[in-house]
C-alpha positions, 0 to 999 in steps of 0.5 A: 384049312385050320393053321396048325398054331389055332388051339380051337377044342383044347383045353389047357391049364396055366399054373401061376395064371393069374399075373404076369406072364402066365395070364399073357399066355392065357389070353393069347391061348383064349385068343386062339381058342382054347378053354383055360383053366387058371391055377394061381396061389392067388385065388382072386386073381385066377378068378379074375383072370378066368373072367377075362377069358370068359369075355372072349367066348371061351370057357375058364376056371379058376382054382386057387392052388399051391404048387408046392403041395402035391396033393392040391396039385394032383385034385386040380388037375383032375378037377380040370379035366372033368370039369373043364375037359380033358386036358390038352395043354398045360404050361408050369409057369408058376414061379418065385424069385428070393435071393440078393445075398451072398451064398454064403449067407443065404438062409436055408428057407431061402433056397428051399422055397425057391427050389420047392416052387420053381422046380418041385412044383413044375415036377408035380404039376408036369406029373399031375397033368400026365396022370391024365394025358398018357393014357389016352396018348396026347398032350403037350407040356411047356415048363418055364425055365429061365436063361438064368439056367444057362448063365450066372446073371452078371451082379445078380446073386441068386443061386437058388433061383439059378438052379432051379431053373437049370433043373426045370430045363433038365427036368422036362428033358428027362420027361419029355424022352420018357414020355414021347413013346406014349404021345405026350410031348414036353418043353421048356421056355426060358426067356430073358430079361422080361418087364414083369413084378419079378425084375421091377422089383427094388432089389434088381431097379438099377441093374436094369439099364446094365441087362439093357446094355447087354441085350443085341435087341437093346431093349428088355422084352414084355410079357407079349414077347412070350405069347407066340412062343408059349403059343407055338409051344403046345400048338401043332405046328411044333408037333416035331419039338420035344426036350427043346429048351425054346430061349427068348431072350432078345439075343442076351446069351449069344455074348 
């Protein structure tokens, strides 16, 4: 009997593809036999990642995309669907990190690119791929949201990155009780402190071993720490998980 977490005959799309956690999850969805497209703002590294893909027997596509434009958005999606195959699965990793100043001081530009990125282009996306998934009455849907949505990183100052990931949490609630009547579930992934570009960055280098000392697992997670949930996330074995805002975090938020 197939397992229920197997993806074999789906396909599915992963905006913010090609680096970091969004081409972890790639790997491991190809791993567990989905065909993938990879949508990236970075079209060399969605190529290069669909191309790693391809080597273990699955099928890929790469499209160079900008989240943040609804138009390019909607024609990846469809391009998805008829060229890859009707879509499945999607993940809205696709996501941007701008502060370190004080509110009082950020710039305009500032908060709008990091709420146009992480919140408007998961909405766009999730509407996208809906498009699509509704009217044949399947489809599951995770949004990457953040722990940041649920506390104030202590000595991080971004409250642009902070409520975008709150509104994306809210956001896939919203979608998921409009949209479960018609089969399409929808959840959302906030994870901890991960090793990823966004938290090596200069900015945040010697805040590293505070995050560290506040983690009950004592240590930041990696990218292959967020595999089996994204995995489980879209898989049927959490046919029954709708609105659920999956926090893997190493335990950060429980002090």
């Amino acid at each position: 009997m197939k397992s229920s977490f197997n993806l074999e005959g789906k396909t599915g799309l992963i905006t913010g593809g090609g680096q970091g956690i969004g081409q972890a999850v790639a790997k491991a969805w190809a791993q567990a036999g989905a065909d993938v497209a990879i949508l990236d703002a970075n079209g060399d590294s969605a190529a290069s990642t669909a191309l790693e893909l391809e080597s273990v027997g699955v099928r890929s596509l790469a499209i160079a995309v900008d989240v943040t434009d609804n138009s390019a958005v909607h024609d990846a999606v469809q391009r998805v669907d008829s060229e890859l195959g009707e879509l499945d699965i999607a993940f809205n990793n696709a996501g941007i990190a701008r502060g370190e100043v004080p509110s009082v001081d950020m710039p305009a530009d500032w908060w709008r690119s990091v709420i146009d990125v992480n919140l408007s282009g998961v909405f766009y996306s999730a509407q996208a791929e809906a498009r699509v998934m509704l009217p044949r009455g399947r489809g599951a849907i995770l949004n990457m949201a953040s722990m940041s949505g649920i506390i104030a990183n202590k000595g991080l100052l971004q409250p642009n990155y902070n409520a975008s990931k709150a509104g994306v949490a809210h956001l896939t609630r919203s979608l998921a009780v409009e949209w479960a009547p018609q089969g399409v579930r929808v959840n959302s992934l906030s994870p901890g402190y991960i090793l990823t570009p966004l938290t090596e960055r200069d900015e945040v280098a010697d805040k590293r071993a505070e995050w560290i000392s506040g983690i009950p697992m004592g240590r930041m997670g990696t990218v292959d720490d967020l595999t089996g949930p994204a995995t489980f996330a879209v898989s049927d074995a959490s046919a029954y998980m709708n609105g659920h805002d999956l926090v893997v975090d190493g335990g950060f938020v429980c002090w």
